[in-house]
C-alpha positions as a Markdown table, in Angstrom:
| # | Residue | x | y | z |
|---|---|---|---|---|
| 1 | Unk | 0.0 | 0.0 | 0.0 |
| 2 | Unk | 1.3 | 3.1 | -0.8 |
| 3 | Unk | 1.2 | 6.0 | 1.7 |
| 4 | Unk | 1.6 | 9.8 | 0.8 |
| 5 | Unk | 3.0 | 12.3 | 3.4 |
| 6 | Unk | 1.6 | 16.1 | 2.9 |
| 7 | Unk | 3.1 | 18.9 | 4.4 |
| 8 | Unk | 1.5 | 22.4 | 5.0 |
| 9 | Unk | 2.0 | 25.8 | 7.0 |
| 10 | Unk | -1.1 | 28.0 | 7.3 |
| 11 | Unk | 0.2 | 31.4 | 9.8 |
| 12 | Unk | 0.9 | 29.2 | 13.4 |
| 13 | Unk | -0.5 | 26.2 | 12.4 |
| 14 | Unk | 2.4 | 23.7 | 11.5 |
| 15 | Unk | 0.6 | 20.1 | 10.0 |
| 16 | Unk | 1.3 | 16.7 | 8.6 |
| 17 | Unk | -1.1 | 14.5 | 7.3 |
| 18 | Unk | -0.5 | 11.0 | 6.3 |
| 19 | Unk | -2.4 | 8.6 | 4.7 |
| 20 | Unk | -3.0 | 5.9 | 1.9 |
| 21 | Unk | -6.0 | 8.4 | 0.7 |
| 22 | Unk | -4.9 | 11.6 | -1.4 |
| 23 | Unk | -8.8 | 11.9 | -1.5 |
| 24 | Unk | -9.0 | 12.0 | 2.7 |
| 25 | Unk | -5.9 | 14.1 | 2.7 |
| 26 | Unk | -7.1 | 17.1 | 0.9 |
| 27 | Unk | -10.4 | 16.6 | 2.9 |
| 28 | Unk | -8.6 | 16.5 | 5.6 |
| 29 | Unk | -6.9 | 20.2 | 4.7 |
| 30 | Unk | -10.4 | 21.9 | 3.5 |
| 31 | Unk | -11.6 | 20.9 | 6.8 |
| 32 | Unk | -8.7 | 22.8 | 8.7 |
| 33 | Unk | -9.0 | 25.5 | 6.1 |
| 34 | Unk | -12.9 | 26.0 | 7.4 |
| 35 | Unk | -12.8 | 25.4 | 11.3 |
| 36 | Unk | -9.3 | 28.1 | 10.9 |
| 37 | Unk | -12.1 | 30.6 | 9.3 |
| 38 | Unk | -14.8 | 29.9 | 11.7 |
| 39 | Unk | -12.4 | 30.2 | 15.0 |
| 40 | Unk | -10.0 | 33.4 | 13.3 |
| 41 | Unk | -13.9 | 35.4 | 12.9 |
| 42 | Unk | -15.1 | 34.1 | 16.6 |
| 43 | Unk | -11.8 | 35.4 | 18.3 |
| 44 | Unk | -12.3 | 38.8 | 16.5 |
| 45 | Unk | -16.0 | 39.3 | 18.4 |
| 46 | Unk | -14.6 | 37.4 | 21.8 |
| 47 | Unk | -11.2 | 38.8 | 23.4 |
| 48 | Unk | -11.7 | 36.4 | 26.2 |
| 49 | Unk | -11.5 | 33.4 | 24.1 |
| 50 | Unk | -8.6 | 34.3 | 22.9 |
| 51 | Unk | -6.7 | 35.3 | 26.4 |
| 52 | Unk | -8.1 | 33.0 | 28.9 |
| 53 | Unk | -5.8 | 30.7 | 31.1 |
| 54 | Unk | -9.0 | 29.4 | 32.2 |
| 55 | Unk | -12.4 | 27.9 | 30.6 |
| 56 | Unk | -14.6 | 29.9 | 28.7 |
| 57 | Unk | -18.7 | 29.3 | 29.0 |
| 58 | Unk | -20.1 | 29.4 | 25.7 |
| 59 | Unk | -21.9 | 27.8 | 23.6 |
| 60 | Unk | -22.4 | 28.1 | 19.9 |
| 61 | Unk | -23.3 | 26.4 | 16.4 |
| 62 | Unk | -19.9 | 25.8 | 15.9 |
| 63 | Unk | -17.6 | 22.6 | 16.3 |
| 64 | Unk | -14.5 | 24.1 | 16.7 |
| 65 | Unk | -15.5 | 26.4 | 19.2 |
| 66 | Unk | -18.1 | 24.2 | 21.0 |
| 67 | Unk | -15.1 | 21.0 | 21.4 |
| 68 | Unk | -12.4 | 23.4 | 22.6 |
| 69 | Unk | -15.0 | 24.8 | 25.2 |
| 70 | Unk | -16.0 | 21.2 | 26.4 |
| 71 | Unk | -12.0 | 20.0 | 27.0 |
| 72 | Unk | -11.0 | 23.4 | 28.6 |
| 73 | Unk | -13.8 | 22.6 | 30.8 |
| 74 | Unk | -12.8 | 19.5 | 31.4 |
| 75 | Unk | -9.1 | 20.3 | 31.9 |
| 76 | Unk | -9.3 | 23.6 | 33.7 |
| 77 | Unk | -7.6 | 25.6 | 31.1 |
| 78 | Unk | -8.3 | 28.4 | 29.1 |
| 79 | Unk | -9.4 | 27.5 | 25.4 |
| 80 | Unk | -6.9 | 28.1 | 23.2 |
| 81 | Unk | -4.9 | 25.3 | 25.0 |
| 82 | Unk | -6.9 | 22.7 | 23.0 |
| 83 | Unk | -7.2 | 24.2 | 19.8 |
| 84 | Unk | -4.1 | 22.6 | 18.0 |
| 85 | Unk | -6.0 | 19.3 | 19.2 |
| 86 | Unk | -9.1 | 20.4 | 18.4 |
| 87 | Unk | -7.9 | 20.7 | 14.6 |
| 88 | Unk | -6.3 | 17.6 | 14.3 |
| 89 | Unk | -9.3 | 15.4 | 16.2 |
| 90 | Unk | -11.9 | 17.4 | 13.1 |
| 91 | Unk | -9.7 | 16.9 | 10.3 |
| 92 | Unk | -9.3 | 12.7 | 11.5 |
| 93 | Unk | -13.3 | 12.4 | 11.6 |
| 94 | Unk | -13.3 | 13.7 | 8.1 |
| 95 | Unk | -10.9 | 11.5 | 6.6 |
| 96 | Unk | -12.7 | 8.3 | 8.7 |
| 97 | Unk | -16.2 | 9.1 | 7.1 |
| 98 | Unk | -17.9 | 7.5 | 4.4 |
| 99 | Unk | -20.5 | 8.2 | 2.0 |
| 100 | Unk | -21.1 | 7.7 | -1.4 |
| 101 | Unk | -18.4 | 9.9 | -3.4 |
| 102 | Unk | -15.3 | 8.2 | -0.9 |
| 103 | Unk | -14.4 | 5.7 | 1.1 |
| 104 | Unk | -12.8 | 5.9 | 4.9 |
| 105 | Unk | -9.4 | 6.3 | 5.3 |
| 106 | Unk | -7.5 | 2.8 | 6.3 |
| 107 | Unk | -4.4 | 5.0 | 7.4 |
| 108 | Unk | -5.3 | 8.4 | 9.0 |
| 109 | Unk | -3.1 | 10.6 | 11.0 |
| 110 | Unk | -2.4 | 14.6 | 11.9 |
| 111 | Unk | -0.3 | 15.4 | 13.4 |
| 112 | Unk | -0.3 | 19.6 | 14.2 |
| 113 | Unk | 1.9 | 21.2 | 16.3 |
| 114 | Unk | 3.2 | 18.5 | 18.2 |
| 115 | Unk | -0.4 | 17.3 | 18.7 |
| 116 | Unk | -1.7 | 13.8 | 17.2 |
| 117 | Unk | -4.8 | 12.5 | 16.3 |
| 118 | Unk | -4.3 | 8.8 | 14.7 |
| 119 | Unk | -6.4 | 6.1 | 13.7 |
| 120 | Unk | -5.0 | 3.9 | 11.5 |
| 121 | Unk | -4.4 | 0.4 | 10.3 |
| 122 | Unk | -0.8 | 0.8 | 10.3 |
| 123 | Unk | 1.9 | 0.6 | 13.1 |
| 124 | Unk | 3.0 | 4.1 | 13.4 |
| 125 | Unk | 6.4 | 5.1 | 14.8 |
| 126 | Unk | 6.2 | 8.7 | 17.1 |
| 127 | Unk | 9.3 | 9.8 | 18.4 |
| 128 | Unk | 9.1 | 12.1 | 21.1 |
| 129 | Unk | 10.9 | 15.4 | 20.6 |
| 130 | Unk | 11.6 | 17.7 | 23.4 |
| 131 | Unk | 14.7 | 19.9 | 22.9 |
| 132 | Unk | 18.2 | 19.4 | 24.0 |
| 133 | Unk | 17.4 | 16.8 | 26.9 |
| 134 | Unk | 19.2 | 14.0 | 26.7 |
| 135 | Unk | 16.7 | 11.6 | 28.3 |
| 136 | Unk | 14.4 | 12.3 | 25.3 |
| 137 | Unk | 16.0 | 12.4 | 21.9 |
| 138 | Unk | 15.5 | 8.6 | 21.3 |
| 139 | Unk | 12.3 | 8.1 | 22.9 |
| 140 | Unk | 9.6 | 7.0 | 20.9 |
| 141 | Unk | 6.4 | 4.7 | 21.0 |
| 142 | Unk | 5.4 | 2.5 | 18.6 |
| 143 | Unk | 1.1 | 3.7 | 18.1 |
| 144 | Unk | -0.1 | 0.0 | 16.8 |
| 145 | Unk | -4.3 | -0.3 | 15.6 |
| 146 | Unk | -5.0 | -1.8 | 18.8 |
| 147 | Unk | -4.3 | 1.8 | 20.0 |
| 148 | Unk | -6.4 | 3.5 | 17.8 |
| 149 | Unk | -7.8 | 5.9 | 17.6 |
| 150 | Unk | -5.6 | 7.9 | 19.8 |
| 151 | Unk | -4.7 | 11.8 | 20.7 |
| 152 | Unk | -1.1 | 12.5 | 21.6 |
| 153 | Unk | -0.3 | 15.6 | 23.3 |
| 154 | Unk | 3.4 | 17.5 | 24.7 |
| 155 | Unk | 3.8 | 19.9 | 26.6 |
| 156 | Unk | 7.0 | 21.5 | 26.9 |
| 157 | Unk | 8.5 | 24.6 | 29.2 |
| 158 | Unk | 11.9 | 23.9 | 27.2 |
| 159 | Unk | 10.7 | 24.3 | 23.5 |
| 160 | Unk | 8.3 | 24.9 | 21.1 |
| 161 | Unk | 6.0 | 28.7 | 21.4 |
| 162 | Unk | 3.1 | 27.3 | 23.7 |
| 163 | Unk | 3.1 | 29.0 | 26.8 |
| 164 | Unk | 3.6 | 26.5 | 29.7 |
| 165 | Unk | 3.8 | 27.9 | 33.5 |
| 166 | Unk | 6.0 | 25.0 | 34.4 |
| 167 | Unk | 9.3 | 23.8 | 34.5 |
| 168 | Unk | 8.9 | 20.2 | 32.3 |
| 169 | Unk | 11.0 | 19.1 | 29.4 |
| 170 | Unk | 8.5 | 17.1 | 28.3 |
| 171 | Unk | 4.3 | 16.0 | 29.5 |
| 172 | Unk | 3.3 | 13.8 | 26.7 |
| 173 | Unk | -0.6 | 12.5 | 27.4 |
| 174 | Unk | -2.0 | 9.3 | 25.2 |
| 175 | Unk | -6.0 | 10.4 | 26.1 |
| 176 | Unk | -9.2 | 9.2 | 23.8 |
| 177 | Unk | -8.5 | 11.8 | 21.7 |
| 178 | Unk | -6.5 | 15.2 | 20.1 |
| 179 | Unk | -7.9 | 17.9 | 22.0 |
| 180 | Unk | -8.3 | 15.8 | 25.5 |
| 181 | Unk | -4.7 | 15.0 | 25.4 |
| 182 | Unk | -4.1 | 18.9 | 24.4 |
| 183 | Unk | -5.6 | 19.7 | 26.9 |
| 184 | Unk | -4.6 | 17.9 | 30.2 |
| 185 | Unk | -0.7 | 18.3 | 28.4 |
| 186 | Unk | -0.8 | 22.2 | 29.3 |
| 187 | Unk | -2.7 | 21.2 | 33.0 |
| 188 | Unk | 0.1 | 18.6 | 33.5 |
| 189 | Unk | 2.6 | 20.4 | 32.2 |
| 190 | Unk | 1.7 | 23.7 | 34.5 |
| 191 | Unk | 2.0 | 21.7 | 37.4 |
| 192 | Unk | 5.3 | 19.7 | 36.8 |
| 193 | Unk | 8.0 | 23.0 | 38.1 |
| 194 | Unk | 10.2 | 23.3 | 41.8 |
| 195 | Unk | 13.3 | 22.8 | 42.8 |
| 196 | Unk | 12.2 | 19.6 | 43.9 |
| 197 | Unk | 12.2 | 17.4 | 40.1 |
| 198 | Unk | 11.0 | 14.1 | 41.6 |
| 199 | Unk | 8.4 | 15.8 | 44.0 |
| 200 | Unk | 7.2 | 17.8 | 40.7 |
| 201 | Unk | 6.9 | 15.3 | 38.6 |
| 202 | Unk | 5.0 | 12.7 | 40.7 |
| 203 | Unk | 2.7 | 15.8 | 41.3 |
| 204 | Unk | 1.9 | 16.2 | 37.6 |
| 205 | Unk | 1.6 | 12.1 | 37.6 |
| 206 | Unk | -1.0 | 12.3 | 40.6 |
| 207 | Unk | -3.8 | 14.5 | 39.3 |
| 208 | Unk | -4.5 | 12.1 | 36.0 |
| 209 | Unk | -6.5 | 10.0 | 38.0 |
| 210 | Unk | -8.7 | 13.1 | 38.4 |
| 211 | Unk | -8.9 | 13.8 | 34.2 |
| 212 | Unk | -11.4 | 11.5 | 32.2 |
| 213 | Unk | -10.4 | 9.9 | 29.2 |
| 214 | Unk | -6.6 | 9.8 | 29.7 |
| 215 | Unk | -5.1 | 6.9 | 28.7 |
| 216 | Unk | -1.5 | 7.0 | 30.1 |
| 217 | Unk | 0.9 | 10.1 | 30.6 |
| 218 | Unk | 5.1 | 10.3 | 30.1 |
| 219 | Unk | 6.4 | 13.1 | 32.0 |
| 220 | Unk | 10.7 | 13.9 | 31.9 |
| 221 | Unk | 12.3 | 16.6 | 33.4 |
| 222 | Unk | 16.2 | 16.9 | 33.3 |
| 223 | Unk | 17.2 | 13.4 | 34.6 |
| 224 | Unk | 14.3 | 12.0 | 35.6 |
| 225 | Unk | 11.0 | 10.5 | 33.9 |
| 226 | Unk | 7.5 | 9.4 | 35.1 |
| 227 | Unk | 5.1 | 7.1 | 33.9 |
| 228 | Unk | 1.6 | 6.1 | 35.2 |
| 229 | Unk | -1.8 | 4.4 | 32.9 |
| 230 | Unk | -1.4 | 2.8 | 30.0 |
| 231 | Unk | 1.4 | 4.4 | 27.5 |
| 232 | Unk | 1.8 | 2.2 | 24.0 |
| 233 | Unk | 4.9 | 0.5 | 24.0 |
| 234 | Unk | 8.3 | 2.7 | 23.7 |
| 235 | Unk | 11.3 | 2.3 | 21.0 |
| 236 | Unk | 14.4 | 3.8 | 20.8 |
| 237 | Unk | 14.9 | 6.0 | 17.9 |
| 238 | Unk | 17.8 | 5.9 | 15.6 |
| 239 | Unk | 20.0 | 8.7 | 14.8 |
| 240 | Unk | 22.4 | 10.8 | 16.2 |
| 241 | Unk | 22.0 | 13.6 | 18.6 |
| 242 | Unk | 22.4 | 16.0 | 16.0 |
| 243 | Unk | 20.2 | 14.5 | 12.8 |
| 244 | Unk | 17.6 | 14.2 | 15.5 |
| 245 | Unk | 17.7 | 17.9 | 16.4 |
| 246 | Unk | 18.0 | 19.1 | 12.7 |
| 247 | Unk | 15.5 | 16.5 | 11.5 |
| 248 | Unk | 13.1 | 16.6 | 13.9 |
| 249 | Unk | 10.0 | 16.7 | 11.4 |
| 250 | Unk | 11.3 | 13.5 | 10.1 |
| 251 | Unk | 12.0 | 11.8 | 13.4 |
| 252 | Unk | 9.1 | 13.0 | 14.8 |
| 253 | Unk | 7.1 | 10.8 | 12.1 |
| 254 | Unk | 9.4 | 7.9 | 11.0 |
| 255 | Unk | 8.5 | 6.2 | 7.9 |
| 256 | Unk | 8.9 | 5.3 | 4.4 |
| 257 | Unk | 6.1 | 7.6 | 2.6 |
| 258 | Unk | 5.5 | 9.1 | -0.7 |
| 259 | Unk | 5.9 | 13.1 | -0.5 |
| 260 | Unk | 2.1 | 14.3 | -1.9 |
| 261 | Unk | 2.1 | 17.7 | -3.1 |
């Protein structure tokens, strides 16, 4: 089966989509291209939306809105915490539908930002990216059907341009889906900071009992890891220190796939 890798950059949004279906794959981009419309007008009426560390009461007629409401809710943090989730989880429902002009996607993952929502026939490889700690840069786990579909989330205080409050080189959540493990990433990851690196982690570990739908959660912060749940089974990523950190696109999503364009 061949599989086709697409690529695009639309202002902050950074996505990869990857599937056997050029059909589902350009779905999959219209779909972004509307709920970006939809959200980019809503946050030019509501400030607060925008803003907010903390959850927003609305409700509206519109998906993207209405799911990143629900998860902040449900995570205690302010909206726009879930949105890069909340992209990915609506362009993977579009590419699993059917009707009669296209079939489901077998192979169907985006992955935006960091943020990953999968569902797919195929054993995926995700390595885990998070800057210049050592501890991390040949971490990966190995996302098999059995797993599907799954949201992966990292938050980082280290890298990338999300705002986190804490001190963590890395809070990955495996949750039900994109914009659940989105959102408990930031709330884990806001949690995980003092001098004490053990103490903070195991903090950040002990409050996923309190967050529905969380599969499993990998926390590392300079020397030391936590694990608690069910995490899919880790691999070590080849490569060197430094093709990892120039690569990290390509490590990030290890694979043999055909470049669609």
């Amino acid at each position: 089966m061949k599989i086709y890798k697409f690529h695009f950059i639309e202002k902050e949004s950074d996505i990869t989509i990857i599937s056997e279906s050029k059909n589902a794959i350009l779905r999959a981009k219209n779909e972004f291209h509307l709920h970006r419309r939809i959200l980019e007008r809503y946050l030019i009426k509501h400030k607060e939306f925008l803003t907010s560390f903390s959850p927003v009461k609305v409700q509206t007629d519109y998906d993207i809105i209405n799911l990143m409401v629900k998860v902040a809710l449900l995570c205690d943090v302010g909206p726009m915490a879930t949105v890069a989730g909340a992209f990915a989880d609506l362009m993977l429902k579009i590419m699993k539908s059917k009707n009669d002009d296209f079939e489901t996607a077998k192979i169907a993952l985006i992955e935006n930002g960091g943020e990953i929502a999968n569902d797919s026939e195929k054993t995926m490889k995700i390595a885990l990216f998070a800057g210049n700690n050592e501890l991390n840069l040949n971490i990966g786990f190995l996302i098999e059907k059995k797993d599907c579909p799954i949201g992966i989330a990292t938050s980082s205080a280290t890298i990338g341009h999300a705002i986190s409050l804490g001190q963590a080189d890395a809070v990955t959540i495996f949750a039900e889906n994109a914009t659940i493990a989105d959102g408990a990433a930031t709330k884990i990851g806001n949690i995980v900071k003092g001098e004490d690196i053990e103490k903070s982690i195991k903090n950040g570990l002990d409050i996923v009992d309190d967050l529905e739908d969380i599969r499993g959660v990998f926390i590392s912060r300079k020397d030391k890891i936590g694990i608690t749940g069910n995490i899919p089974q880790m691999v070590k990523i080849e490569g060197t220190k430094e093709l990892i950190l120039k690569n990290k696109i390509e490590y990030f999503l290890p694979g043999n796939f055909e470049i669609f364009k």
